[in-house]
PASE-430890 format. One record per residue (C-alpha): residue in one letter; z negated, y negated, x negated. Coordinates in Angstrom, 2 decimals. Example, Ala and Ser with C-alpha at 12.3 -4.5 7.8 and 13.67 -1.06 7.14 Angstrom:
BEGIN
NODE  res       up    north     east
NODE    A    -7.80     4.50   -12.30
NODE    S    -7.14     1.06   -13.67
END
This chain:
BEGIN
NODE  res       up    north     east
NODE    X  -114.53   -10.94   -15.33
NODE    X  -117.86   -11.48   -13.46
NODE    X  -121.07   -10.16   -14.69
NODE    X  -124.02    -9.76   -13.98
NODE    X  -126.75    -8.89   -16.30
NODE    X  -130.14    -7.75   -14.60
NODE    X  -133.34    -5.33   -15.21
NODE    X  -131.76    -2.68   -13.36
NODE    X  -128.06    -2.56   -14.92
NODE    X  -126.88    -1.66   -10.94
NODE    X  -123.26    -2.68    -9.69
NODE    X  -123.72    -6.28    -8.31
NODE    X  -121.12    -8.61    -6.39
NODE    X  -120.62   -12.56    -7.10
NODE    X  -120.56   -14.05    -3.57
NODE    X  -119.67   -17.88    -3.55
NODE    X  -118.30   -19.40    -0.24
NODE    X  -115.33   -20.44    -1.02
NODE    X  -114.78   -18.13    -3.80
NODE    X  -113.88   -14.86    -2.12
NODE    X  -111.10   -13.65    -4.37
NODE    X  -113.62   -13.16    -7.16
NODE    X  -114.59    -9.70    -7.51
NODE    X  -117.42    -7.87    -8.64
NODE    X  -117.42    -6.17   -11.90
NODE    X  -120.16    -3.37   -13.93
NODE    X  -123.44    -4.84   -14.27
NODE    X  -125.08    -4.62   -18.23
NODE    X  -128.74    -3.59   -18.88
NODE    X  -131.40    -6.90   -20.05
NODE    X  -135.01    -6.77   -19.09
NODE    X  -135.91   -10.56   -18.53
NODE    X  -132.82   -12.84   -18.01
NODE    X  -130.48   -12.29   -15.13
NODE    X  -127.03   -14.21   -15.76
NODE    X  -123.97   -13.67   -13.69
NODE    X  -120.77   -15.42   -14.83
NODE    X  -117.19   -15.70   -14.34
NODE    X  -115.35   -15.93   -17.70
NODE    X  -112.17   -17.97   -17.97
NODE    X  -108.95   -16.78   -18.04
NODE    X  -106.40   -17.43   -21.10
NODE    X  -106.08   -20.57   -20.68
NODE    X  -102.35   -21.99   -19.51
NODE    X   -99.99   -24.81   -21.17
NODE    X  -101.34   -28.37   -20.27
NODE    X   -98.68   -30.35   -18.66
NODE    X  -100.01   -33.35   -17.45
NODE    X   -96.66   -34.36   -16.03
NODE    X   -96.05   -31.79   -13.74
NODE    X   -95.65   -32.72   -10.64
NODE    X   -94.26   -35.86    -9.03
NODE    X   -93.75   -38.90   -10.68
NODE    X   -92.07   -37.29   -13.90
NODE    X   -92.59   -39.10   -17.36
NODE    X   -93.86   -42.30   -18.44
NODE    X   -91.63   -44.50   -16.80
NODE    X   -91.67   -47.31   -20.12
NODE    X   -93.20   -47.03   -23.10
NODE    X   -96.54   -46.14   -23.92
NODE    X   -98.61   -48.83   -24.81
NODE    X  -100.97   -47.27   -28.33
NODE    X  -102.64   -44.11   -27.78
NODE    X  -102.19   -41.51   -24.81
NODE    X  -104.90   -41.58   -22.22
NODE    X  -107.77   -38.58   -21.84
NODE    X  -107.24   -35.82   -18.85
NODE    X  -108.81   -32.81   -17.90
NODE    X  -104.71   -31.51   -18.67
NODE    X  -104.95   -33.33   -21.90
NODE    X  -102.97   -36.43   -23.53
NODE    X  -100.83   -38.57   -21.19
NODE    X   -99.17   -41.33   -21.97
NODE    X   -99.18   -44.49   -19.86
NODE    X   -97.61   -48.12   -20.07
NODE    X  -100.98   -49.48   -18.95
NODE    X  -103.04   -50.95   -21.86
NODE    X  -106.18   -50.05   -19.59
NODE    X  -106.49   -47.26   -17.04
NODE    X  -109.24   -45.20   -15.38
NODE    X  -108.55   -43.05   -12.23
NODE    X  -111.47   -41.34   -10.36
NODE    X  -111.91   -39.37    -7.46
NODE    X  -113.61   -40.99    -4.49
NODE    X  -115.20   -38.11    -3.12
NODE    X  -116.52   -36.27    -6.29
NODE    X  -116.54   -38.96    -8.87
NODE    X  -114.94   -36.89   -11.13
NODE    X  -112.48   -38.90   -14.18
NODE    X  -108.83   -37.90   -13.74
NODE    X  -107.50   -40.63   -16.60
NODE    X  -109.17   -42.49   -18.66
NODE    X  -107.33   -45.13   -21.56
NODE    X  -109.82   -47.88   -23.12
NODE    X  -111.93   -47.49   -19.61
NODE    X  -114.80   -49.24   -21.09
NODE    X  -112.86   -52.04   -23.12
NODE    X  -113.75   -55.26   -22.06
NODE    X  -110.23   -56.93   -20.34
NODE    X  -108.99   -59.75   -18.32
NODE    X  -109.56   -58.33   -14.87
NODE    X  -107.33   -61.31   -13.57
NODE    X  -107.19   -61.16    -9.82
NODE    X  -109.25   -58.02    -9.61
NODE    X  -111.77   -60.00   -10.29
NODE    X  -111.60   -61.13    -6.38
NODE    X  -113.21   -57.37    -5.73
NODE    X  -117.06   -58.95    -6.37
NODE    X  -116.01   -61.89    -4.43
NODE    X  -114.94   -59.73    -1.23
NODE    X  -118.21   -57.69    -1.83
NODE    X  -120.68   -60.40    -1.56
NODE    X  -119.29   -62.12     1.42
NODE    X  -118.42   -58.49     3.26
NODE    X  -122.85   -58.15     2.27
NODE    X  -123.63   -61.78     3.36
NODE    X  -121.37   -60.63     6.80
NODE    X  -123.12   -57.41     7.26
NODE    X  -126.62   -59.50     6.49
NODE    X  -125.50   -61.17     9.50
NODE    X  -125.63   -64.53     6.96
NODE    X  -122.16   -65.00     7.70
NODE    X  -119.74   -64.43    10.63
NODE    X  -116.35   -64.16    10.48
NODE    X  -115.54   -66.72    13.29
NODE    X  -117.94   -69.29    11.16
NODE    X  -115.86   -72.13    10.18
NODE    X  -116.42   -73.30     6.04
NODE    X  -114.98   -76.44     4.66
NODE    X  -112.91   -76.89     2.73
NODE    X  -113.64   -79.34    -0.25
NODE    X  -110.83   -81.37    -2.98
NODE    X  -112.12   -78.41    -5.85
NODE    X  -110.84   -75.77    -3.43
NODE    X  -107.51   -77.94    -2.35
NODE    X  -106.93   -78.31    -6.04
NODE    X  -107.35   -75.15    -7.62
NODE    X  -104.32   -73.75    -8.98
NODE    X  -102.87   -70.07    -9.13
NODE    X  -101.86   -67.85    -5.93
NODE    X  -102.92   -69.79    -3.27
NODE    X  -103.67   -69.02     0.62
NODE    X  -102.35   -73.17     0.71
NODE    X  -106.08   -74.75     2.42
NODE    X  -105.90   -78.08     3.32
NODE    X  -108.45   -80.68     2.04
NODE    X  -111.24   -81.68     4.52
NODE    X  -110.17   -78.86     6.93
NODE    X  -112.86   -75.95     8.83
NODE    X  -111.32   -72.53     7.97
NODE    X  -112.56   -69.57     9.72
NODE    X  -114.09   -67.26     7.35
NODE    X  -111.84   -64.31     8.35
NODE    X  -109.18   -66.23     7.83
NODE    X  -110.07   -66.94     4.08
NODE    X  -110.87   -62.96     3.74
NODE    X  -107.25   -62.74     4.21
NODE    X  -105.92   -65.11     2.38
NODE    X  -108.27   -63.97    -0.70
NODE    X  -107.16   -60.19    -0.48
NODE    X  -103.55   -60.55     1.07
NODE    X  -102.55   -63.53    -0.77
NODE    X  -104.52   -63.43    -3.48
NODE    X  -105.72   -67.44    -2.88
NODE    X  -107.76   -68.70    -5.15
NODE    X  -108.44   -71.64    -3.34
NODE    X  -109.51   -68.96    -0.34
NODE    X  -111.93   -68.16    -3.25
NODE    X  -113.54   -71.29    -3.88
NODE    X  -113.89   -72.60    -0.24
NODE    X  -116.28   -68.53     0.52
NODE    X  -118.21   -69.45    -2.38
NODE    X  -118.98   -72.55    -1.75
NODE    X  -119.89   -71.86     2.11
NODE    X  -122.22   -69.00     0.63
NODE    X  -123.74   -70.31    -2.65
NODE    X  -123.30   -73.90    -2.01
NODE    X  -120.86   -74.47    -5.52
NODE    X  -118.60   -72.00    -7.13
NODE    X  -121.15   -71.73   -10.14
NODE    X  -124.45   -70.70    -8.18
NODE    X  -122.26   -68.04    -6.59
NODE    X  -120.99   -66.82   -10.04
NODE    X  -124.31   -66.20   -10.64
NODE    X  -124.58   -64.13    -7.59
NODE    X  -121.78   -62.28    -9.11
NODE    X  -123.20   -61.49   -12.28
NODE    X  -126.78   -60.33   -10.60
NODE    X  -124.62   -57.94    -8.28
NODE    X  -123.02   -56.42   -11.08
NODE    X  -125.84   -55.40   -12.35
NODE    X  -127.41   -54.12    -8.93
NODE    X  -123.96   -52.00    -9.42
NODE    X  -124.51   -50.80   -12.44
NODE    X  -121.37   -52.63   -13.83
NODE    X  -121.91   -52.78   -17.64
NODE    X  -119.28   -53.87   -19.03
NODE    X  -118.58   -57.12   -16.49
NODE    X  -119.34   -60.73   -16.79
NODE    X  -118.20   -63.64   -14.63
NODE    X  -117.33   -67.07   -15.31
NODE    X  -115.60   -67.59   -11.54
NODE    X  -114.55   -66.14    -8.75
NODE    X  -111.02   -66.10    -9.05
NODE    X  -110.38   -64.45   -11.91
NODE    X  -108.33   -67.11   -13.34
NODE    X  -108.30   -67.08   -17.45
NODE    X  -111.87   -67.95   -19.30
NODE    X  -112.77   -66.14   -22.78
NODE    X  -115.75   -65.08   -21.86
NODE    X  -114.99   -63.29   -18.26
NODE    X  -114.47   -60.15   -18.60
NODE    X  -114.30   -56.43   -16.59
NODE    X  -113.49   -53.11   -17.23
NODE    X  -111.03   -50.36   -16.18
NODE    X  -114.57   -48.41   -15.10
NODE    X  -116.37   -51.58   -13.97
NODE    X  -113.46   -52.02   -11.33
NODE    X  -113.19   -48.95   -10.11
NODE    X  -116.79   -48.69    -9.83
NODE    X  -116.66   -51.71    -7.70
NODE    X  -113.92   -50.83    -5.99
NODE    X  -115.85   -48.04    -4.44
NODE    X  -118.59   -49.40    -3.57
NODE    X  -116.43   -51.70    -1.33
NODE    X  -115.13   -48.79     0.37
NODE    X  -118.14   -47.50     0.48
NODE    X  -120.86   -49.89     1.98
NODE    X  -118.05   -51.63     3.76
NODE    X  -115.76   -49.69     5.54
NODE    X  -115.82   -51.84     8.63
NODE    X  -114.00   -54.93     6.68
NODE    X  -112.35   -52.46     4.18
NODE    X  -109.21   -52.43     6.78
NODE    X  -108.29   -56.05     5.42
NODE    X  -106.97   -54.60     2.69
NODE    X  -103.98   -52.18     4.30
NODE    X  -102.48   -55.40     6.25
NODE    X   -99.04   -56.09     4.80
NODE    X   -98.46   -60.02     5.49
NODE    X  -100.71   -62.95     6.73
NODE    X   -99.66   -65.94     7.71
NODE    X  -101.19   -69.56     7.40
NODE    X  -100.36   -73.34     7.82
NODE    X   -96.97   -71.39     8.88
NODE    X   -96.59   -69.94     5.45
NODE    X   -96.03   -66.14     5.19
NODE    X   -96.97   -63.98     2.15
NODE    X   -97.40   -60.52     1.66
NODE    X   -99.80   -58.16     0.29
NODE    X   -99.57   -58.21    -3.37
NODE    X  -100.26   -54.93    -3.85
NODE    X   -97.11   -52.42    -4.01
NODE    X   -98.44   -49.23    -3.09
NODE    X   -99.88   -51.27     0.14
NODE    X   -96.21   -52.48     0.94
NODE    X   -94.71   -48.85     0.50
NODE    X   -97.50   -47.01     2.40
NODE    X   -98.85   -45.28    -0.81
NODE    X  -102.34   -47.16    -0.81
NODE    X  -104.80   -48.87     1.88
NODE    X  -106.29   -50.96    -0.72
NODE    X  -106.98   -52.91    -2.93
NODE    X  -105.77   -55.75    -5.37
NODE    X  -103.42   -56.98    -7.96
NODE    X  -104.15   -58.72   -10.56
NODE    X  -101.46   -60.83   -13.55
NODE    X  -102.16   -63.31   -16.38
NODE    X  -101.18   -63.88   -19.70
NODE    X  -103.58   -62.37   -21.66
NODE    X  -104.13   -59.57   -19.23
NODE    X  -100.88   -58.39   -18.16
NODE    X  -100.07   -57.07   -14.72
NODE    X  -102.87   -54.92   -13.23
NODE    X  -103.48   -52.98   -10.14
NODE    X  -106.54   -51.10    -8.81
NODE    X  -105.53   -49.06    -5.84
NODE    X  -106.86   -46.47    -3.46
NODE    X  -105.24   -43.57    -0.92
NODE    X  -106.35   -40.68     1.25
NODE    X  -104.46   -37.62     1.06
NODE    X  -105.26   -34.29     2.80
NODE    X  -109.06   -36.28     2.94
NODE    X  -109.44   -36.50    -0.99
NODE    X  -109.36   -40.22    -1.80
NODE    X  -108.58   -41.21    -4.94
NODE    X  -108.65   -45.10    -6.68
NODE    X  -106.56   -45.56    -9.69
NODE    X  -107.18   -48.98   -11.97
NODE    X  -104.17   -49.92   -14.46
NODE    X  -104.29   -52.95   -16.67
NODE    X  -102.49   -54.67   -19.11
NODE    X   -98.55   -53.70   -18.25
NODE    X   -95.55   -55.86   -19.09
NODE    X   -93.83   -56.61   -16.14
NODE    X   -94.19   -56.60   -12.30
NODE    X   -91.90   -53.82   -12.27
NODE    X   -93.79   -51.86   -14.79
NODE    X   -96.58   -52.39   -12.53
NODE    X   -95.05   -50.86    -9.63
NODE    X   -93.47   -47.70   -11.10
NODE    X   -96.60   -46.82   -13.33
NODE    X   -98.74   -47.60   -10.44
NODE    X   -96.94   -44.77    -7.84
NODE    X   -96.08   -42.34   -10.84
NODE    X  -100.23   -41.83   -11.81
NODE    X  -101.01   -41.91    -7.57
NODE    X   -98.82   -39.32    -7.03
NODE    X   -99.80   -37.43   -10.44
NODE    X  -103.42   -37.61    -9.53
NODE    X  -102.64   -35.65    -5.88
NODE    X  -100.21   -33.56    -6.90
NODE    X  -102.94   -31.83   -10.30
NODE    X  -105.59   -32.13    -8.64
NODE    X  -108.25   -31.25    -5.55
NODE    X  -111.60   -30.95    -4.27
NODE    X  -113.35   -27.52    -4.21
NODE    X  -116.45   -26.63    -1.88
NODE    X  -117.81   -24.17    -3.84
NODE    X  -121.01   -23.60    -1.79
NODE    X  -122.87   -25.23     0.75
NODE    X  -126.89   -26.42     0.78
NODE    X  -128.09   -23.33     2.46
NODE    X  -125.60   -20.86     0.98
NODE    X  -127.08   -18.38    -0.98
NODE    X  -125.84   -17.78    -4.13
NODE    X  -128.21   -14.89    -5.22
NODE    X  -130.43   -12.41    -3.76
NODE    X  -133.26   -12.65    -7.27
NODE    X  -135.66    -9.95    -7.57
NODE    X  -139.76   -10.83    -7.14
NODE    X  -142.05    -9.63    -9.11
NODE    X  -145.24    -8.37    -7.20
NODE    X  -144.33    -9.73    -3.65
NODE    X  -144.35    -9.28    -0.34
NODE    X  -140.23    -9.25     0.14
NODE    X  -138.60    -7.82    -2.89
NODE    X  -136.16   -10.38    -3.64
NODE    X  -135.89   -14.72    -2.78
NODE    X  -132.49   -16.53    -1.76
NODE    X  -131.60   -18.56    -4.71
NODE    X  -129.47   -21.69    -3.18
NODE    X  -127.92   -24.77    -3.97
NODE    X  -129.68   -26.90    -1.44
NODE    X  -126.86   -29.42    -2.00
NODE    X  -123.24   -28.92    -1.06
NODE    X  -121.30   -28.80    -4.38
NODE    X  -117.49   -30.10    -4.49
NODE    X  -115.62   -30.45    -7.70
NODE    X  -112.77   -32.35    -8.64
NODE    X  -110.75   -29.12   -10.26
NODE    X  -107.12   -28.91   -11.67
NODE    X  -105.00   -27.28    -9.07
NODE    X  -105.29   -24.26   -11.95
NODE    X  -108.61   -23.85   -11.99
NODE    X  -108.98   -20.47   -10.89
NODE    X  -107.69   -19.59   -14.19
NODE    X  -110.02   -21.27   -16.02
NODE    X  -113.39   -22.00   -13.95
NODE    X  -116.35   -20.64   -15.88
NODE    X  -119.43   -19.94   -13.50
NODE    X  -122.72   -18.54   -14.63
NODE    X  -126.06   -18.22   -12.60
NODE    X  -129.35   -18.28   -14.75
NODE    X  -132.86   -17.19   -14.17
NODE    X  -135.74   -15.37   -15.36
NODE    X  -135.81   -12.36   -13.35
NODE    X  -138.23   -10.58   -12.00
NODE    X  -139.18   -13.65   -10.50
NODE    X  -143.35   -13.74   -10.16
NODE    X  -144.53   -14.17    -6.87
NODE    X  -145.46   -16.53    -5.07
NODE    X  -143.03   -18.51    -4.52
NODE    X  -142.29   -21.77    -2.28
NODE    X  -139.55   -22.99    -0.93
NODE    X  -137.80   -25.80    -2.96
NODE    X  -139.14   -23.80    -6.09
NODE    X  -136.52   -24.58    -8.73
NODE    X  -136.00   -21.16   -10.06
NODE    X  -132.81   -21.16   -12.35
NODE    X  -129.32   -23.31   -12.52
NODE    X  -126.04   -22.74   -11.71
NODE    X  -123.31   -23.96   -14.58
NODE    X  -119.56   -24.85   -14.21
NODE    X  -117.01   -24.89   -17.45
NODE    X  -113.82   -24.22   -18.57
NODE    X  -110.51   -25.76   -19.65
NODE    X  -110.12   -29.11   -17.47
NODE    X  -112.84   -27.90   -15.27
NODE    X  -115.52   -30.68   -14.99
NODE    X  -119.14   -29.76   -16.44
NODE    X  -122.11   -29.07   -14.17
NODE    X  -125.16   -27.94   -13.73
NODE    X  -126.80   -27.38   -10.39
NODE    X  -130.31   -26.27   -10.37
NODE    X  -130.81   -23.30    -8.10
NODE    X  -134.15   -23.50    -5.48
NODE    X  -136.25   -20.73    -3.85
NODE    X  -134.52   -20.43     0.04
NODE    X  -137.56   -19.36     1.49
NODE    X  -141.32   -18.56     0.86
NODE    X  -142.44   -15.44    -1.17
NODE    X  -146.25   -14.31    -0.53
NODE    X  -147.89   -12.39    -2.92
NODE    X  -148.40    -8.37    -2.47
NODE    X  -151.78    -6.95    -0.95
NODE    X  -153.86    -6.04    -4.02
NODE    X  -153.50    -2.23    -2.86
NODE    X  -149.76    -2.72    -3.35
NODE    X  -149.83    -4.74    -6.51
NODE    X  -152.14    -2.24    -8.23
NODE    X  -149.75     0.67    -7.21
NODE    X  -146.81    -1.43    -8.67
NODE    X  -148.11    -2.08   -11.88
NODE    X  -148.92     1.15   -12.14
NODE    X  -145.31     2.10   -11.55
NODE    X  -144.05    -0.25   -13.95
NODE    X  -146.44     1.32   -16.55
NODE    X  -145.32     4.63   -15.42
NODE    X  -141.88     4.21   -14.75
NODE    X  -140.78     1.15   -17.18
NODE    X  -139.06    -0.15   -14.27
END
């Protein structure tokens, strides 16, 4: 039902663009507060399975992960997924724990040097050297040879299509000068990024005790790259790369089966195998971060089964734009009898495909409004709820300017009021 709830207790409508199928309902009778709302429907079964991808595809690892649909169980020991557009949390299992990001780690790496290249402090036909630290590090490696000039977009694609540490080590020391004073470059742009639960001991992500990411922290970052760097973001979706005649291929699985366009594996010991992975679909992006899985394989299937869960439940609604108006208020002593009330943002949610069932809007203000009024004036909120609907609260500004009535007119409306109560 909609309602509206106004000094005059008249039929009103509740006109949202976008939301067109709502109709209008009987108005009740208050004297001060105006409040218009959409009440939610009884709500339906969660089944955070539905569409494709089917079941876990191994077994759960501890407790199910937190959706707006409710419990799901995943393999990952780790997982957050969020939507690109909205920032709106899909999944969410031990997002801030503290975890081996492995490989991921190479994300902060690949986001100061693409901000060093769009500083113009580095160019991607600039040559680096390559020192015996670099030629010796071990892991995945993009196979650098010692005393060798590497172009730096070369390196880019060894460290995100082949994973190379030793791609690693040669960008940081071109940058910082050693691997260490770049770590610390690391650790300052984490914080710029508001990444609180991250700490770096390398670049690499190979194992040390005390680095450490989280499930949030990487997609976080992961955005940002997208982001502020869309121009080398494309790095990401190439499949192979070859170097000193050696061919690899992108790590990442949902890159190889056209499911993703980005952006990095991640395996050790003590962290398992990990993805963090992004796709467009219809325009909604969406970047899913998994952690902490047994096996490659694991990796893979868990990895498409939550991509395709988190298109197939959910989308992104436009419920109004900036200058829509979402209520006509009434003035109190001015020269127009009522204000636009409007968002002066454009507001899209992140809503379960169901959310028409269940969306909860109300619109809030203290009505008559007194004039005058300016434009910008916040004069009431607009709130969003309901089951697996996201919570928010959008204040709701004057749309234009409201003068105040001659005193002729004024006196004769007070007098009225007096008179009439109304």
């Amino acid at each position: 039902m909609n309602e509206f709830r106004g000094a005059g207790g008249t039929r009103r409508s509740l006109l949202l663009a976008g939301l067109a199928a709502w109709a209008a309902s009987d108005a009740l009778a208050h004297p001060r507060r105006a409040v218009r709302e959409r009440a939610a429907a009884k709500p339906a079964p969660a089944s955070p399975d539905a569409g494709p991808g089917g079941p876990a595809s191994a077994a759960a690892a501890g407790p199910p992960a937190t959706t707006p649909l409710g419990p799901m169980d995943t393999v990952a020991q780790w997982a957050f997924i969020t939507d690109f557009n909205t920032g709106a949390e899909l999944l969410n299992k031990n997002a801030d724990a503290e975890m081996p990001p492995s490989s991921m780690t190479k994300l902060m790496t690949a986001y100061i040097v693409y901000s060093k290249l769009k500083s113009g402090a580095l160019r991607l036909d600039q040559t680096l050297p390559v020192s015996e630290k670099a030629w010796r590090t071990q892991g995945s490696k993009m196979f650098v040879e010692l005393g060798n000039q590497i172009r730096v977009e070369d390196l880019i694609r060894g460290m995100i299509i082949q994973s190379g540490n030793d791609a690693c080590i040669v960008l940081a020391e071109g940058i910082a000068g050693s691997e260490e004073q770049f770590v610390d470059m690391m650790n300052a742009e984490a914080k710029k990024l508001g990444l609180t639960h991250s700490y770096f001991r390398n670049c690499t992500g190979l194992p040390d005790p005390e680095h450490h990411m989280s499930a949030r922290d990487i997609a976080t970052l992961a955005r940002a790259i997208i982001r502020d760097f869309p121009e080398y973001y494309h790095y990401d979706s190439e499949k192979t790369f070859t170097y000193h005649g050696i061919v690899q291929y992108n790590r990442n699985p949902l890159v190889q089966r056209d499911m993703a366009d980005g952006l990095k594996t991640g395996h050790t010991d003590a962290g398992g195998y990990g993805v963090c992975a992004s796709a467009v679909h219809n325009g909604r992006r969406v970047i899913v971060v998994l952690n902490g899985m047994p096996t490659s394989k694991a990796r893979v299937e868990e990895s498409i089964r939550l991509m395709s869960w988190s298109f197939a439940n959910f989308e992104d609604v436009k419920l109004f734009a900036a200058n829509d108006i979402v209520e006509n208020a009434p003035v109190y002593l001015g020269d127009r009898p009522t204000v636009p009330l409007v968002g002066g943002q454009d507001l899209v949610m992140t809503m379960p495909r169901s959310w028409r069932q269940h969306a909860r809007v109300a619109i809030d203000y203290d009505g008559p409004i007194p004039a005058p009024i300016h434009r910008g004036d916040v004069l009431g909120k607009l709130t969003v709820s309901g089951q697996g609907v996201p919570q928010a609260e959008i204040p709701l500004l004057a749309g234009a300017d409201v003068g105040r009535m001659g005193i002729g007119g004024r006196a004769i409306a007070v007098l009225s009021h007096y008179v009439t109560g109304a």
